[in-house]
C-alpha positions in Angstrom: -10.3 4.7 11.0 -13.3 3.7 13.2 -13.6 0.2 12.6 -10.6 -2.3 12.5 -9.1 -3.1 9.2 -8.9 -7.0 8.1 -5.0 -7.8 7.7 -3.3 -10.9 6.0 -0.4 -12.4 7.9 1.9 -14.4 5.4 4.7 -16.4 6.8 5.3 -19.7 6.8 7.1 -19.8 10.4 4.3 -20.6 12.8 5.8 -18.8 15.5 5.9 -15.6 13.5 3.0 -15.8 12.3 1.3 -16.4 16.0 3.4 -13.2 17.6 2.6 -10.9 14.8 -1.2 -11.6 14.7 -1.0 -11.1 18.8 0.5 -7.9 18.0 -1.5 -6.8 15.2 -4.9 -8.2 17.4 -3.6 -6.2 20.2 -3.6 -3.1 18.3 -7.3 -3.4 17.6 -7.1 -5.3 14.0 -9.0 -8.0 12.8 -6.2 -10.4 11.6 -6.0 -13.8 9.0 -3.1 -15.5 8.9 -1.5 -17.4 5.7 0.8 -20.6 5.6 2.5 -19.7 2.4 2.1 -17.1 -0.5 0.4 -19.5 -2.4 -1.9 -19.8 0.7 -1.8 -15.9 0.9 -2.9 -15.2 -2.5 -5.5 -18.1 -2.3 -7.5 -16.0 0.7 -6.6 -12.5 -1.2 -8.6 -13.5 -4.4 -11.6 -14.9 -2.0 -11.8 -12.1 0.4 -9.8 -8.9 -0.4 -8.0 -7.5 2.4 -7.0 -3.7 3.8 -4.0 -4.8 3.8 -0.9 -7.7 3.5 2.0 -8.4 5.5 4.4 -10.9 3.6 7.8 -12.3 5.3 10.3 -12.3 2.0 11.6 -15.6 2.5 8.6 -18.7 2.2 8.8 -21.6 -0.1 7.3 -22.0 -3.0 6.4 -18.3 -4.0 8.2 -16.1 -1.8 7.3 -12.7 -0.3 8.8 -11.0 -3.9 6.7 -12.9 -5.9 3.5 -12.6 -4.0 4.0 -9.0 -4.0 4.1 -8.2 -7.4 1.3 -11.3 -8.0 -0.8 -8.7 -5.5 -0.2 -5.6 -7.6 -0.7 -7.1 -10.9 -4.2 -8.3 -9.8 -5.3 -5.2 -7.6 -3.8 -2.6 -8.3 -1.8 -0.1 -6.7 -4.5 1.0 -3.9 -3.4 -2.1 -1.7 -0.6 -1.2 1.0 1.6 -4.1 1.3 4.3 -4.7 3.6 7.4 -6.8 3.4 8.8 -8.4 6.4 12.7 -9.6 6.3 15.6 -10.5 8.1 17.2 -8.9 4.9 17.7 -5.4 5.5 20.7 -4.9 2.6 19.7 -2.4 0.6 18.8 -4.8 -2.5 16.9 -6.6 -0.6 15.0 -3.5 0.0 15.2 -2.0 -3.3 13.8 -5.3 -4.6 10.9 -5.2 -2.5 10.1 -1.9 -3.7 10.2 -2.6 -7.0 8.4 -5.4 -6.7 5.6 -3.0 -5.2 5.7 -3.0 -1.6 4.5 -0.1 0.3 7.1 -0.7 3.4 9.1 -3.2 4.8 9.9 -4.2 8.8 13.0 -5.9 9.5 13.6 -8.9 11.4 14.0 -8.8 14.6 11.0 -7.0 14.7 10.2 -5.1 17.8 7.1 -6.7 19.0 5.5 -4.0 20.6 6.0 -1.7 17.6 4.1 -3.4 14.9 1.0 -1.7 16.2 2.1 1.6 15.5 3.4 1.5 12.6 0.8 -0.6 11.0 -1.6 2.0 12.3 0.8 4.9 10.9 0.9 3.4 7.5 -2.4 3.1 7.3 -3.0 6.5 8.2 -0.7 7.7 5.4 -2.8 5.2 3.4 -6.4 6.7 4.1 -4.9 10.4 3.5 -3.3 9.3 0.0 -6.7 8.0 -1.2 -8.4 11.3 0.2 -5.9 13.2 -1.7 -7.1 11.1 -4.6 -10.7 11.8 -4.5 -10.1 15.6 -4.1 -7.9 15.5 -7.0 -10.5 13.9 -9.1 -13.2 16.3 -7.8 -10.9 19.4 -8.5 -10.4 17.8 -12.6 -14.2 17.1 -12.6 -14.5 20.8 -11.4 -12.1 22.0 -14.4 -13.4 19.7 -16.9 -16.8 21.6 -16.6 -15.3 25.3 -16.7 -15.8 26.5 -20.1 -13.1 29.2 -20.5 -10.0 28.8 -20.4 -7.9 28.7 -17.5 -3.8 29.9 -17.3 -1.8 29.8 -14.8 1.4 32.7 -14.8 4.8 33.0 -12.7 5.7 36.2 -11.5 7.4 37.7 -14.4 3.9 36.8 -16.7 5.5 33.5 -18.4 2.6 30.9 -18.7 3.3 27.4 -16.5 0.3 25.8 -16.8 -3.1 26.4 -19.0 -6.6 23.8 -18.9 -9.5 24.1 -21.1 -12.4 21.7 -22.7 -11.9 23.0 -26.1 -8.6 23.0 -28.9 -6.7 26.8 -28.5 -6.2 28.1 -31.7 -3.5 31.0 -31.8 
């Protein structure tokens, strides 16, 4: 990743929000910050970012709720991370359902975020890479007129592709 990535900051305790843009500036990002998740989904739909960082608990619509507002609207290409002093394992489960990509839990260690922003978004960029080879190998396939089987060792088929109906 040769240029910084443009992260949203979402928390509606100012101190938070000030320590985790430092950290997140620190580790070479170009950071916005968000009051609220209204706020935060305000400056999503104007200017899309690489990727969001909601704290769970913010009033109006919490971190939850912006989440699944984010992957209803974009899709499921956006990582998102959750940020909570909840780390029960229903809070947890929840924000995965809700689509989150990670969470951090509170208290957060500071000198940490950094890393494991940057490690997520490294296992971000090789998802979508796995993506576009997947697509290129199907376009590949699609355009192979014969068909294609695939056997196990004792000759049962597992897996066939072709363009055109088989007729036995």
């Amino acid at each position: 990743m040769a240029q910084p990535m443009h992260i949203l900051v979402a928390d509606d305790e100012p101190t938070a929000r000030m320590l985790m843009s430092a950290a997140l500036k620190k580790a070479g990002h170009d950071v916005s910050v968000a009051v609220d998740g209204e706020d935060a989904l305000r400056q999503f739909r104007a200017h899309p970012f690489d990727l969001v960082m909601l704290d769970v608990e913010m009033p109006g619509l919490d971190g939850y709720q912006v989440c699944a507002a984010l992957r209803q609207e974009f899709g499921d290409d956006l990582p998102i991370v959750m940020v909570t002093a909840m780390d029960d394992t229903d809070s947890v489960e929840r924000a995965y359902e809700c689509g989150a990509t990670d969470f951090i839990a509170k208290p957060i260690n500071w000198a940490l975020v950094g890393h494991r922003v940057k490690y997520l978004l490294r296992a971000y960029e090789a998802d979508l890479q796995l993506r576009v080879a997947n697509e290129r190998n199907a376009a590949v396939l699609n355009a192979i007129p014969d068909l294609l089987f695939e056997l196990d060792h004792e000759g049962r088929y597992l897996n066939y592709h072709t363009r055109a109906p088989i007729c036995w």
